[in-house]
C-alpha positions, 0 to 999 in steps of 0.5 A: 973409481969404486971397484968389487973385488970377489975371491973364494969360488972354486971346485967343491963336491956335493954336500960341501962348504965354500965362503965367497967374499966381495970387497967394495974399494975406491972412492966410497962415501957409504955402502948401502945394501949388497947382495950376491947373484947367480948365472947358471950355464945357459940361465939368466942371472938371479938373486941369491941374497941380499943384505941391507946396511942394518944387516935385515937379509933375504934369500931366494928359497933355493938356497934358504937354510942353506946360505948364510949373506953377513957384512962388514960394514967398516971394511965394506965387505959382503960374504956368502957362506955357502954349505950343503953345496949341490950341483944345481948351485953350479954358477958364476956368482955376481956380487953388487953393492948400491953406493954413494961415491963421493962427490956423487949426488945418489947412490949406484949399482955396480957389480963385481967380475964375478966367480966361478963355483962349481959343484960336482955330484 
């Protein structure tokens, strides 16, 4: 059984900083690449950031300069630090991580519960 576990979201004005983490817990041979993900109220889920194993990122260009995704690989942990926080960044925030289980022939998707964040003007 693999579980994502998210903490960090919360209530935050405009022009503020919040850090989301996800840890990555179970039966786990090796993590492969993570990313963060958004829903906003009424939207479709999209992507935030994305991380390879290496540390090579991508943004989605809302958030460029902005966010910053890094990882721990020896705890399996993805962050997101989050600065110049702004309304628009309201959402319910997903990590997902491709991993190989043990015992498993290829890697998966899986995807935590996620967290709210929720920023007021």
């Amino acid at each position: 059984q693999v579980q994502l576990v998210e903490s960090g979201g919360g209530l935050v004005q405009a022009g503020g900083s919040l850090r989301l983490s996800c840890a990555a817990s179970g039966s786990i041979f090796r993590v492969y690449a993570m990313g963060w993900y958004r829903q906003p109220p009424g939207k479709q889920r999209e992507l935030v950031a994305g991380i390879t194993r290496g540390g090579s990122t991508n943004y989605a260009d809302s958030v460029k300069g902005r966010f910053t995704i890094s990882r721990d690989n020896a705890k399996n942990t993805v962050y997101l630090q989050m600065n110049s926080l702004k309304p628009e960044d309201t959402a319910v925030y997903y990590c997902n991580a491709d991993l190989l289980r043990l015992g498993s022939m290829g890697p998966q998707g899986y995807w935590g519960q996620g967290t709210q964040v929720t920023v007021s003007s």
